[in-house]
C-alpha positions as CSV (number, residue, x, y, z in Angstrom):
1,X,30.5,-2.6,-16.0
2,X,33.7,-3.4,-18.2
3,X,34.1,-1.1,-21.0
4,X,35.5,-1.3,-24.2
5,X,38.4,-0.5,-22.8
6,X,38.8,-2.9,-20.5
7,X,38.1,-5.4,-22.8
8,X,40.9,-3.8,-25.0
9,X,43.7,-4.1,-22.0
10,X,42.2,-7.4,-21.0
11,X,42.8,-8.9,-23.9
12,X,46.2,-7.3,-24.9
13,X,47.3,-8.5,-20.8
14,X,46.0,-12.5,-22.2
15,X,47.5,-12.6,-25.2
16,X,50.6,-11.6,-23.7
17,X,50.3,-14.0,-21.2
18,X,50.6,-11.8,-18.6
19,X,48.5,-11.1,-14.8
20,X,47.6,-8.3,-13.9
21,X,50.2,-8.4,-11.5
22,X,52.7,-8.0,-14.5
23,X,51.3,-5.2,-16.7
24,X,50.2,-3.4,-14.1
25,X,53.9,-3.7,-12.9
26,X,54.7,-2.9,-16.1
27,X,52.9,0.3,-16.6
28,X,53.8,1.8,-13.3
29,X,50.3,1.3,-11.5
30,X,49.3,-0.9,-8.6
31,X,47.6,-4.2,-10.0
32,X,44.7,-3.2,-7.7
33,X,44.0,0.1,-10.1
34,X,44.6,-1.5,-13.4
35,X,41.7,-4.2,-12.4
36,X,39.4,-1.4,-11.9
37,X,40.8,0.2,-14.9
38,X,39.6,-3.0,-16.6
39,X,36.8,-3.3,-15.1
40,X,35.4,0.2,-15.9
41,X,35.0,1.2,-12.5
42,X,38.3,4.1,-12.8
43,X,38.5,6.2,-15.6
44,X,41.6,5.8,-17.9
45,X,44.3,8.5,-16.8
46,X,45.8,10.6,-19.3
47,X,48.2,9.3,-20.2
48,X,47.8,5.6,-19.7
49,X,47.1,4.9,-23.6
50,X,50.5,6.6,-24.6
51,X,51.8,4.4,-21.7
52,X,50.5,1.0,-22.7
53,X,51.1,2.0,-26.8
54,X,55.1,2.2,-25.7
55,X,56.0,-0.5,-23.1
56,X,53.8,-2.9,-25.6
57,X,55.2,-1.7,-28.7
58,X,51.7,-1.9,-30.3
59,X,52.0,-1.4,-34.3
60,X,50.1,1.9,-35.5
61,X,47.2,-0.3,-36.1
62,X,46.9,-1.6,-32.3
63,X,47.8,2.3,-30.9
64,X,44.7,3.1,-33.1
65,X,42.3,1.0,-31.6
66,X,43.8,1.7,-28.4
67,X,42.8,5.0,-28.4
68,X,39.6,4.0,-30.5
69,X,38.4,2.0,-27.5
70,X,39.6,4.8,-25.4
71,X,37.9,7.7,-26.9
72,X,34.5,5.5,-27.2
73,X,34.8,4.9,-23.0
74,X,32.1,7.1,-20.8
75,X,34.5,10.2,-19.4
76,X,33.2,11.8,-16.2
77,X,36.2,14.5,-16.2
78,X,38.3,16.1,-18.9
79,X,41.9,17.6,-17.6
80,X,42.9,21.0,-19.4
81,X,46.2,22.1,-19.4
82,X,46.5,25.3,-18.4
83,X,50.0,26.2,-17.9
84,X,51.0,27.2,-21.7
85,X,48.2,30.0,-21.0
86,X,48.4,31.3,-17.2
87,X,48.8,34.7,-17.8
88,X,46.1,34.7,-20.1
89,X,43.0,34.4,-17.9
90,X,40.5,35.2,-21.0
91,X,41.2,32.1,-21.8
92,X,40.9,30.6,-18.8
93,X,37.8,31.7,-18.1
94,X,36.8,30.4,-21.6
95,X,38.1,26.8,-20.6
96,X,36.0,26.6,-17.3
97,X,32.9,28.3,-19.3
98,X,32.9,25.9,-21.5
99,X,33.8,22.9,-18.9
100,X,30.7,23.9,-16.8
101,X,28.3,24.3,-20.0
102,X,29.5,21.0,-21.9
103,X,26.8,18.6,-20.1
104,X,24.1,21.1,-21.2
105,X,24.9,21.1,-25.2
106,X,22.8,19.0,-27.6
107,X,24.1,16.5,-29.4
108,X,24.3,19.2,-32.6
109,X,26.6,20.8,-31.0
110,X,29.0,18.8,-30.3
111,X,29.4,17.6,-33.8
112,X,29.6,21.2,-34.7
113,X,32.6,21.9,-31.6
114,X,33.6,18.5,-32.9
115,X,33.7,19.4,-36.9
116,X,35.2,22.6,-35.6
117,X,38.1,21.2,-33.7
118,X,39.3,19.3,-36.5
119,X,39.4,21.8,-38.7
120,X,41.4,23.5,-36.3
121,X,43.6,20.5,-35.7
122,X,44.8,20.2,-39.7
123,X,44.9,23.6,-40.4
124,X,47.5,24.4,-37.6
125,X,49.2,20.9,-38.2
126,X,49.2,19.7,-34.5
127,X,50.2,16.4,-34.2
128,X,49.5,13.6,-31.4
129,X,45.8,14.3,-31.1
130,X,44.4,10.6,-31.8
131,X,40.6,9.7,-32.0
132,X,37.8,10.7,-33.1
133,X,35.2,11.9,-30.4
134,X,32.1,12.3,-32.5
């Protein structure tokens, strides 16, 4: 099943005339795992987007849609970064709490976690957090 994703690197890979043989080259990964990148059968890693924004020097616009077509791609995991808090284990525990009750929340409350993060995001002033997830 190819998601929009796919379609999105697809489509950059053509218009650049390229195979997969050369992005994937390109962007570090065996052609073999970019086609099932493509083809929706691998989820996107982490930093892949960053990755293919960069070596393709996509305008602001193109990064945007990018990670548009990213965030709107089916996720079975979600990495958290836990080293800038390892001595901290109350918020560990928070982060795998939260990981193991995410499938069970309505869709209320993820707009509400959602609503929430962003306000979170521009009142602290974080920068390079792209997308929106609701």
């Amino acid at each position: 099943m190819t998601t929009e994703y796919g379609k999105y690197l697809k489509k950059l890979r053509i218009d650049t005339s390229e195979r997969v043989a050369d992005m994937a080259k390109r962007l570090g990964i065996s052609a073999a795992y970019l086609s099932l990148i493509e083809n929706g059968t691998r989820e996107v890693p982490s930093d892949f987007s960053y990755r293919v924004w960069k070596e393709y020097k996509l305008s602001t616009a193109q990064g945007q849609a990018l990670m548009d077509a990213e965030s709107r791609t089916p996720k079975k995991t979600v990495t958290i970064d836990l080293e800038p808090v390892q001595d901290k284990w109350e918020y560990i525990a928070t982060a795998v709490l939260f990981g193991n009750c995410f499938a069970k929340l309505s869709d209320a409350q993820i707009r509400e976690l959602d609503e929430l993060l962003h306000r979170f995001i521009e009142e602290s002033n974080i920068e390079g957090v792209i997308g929106d997830f609701s």
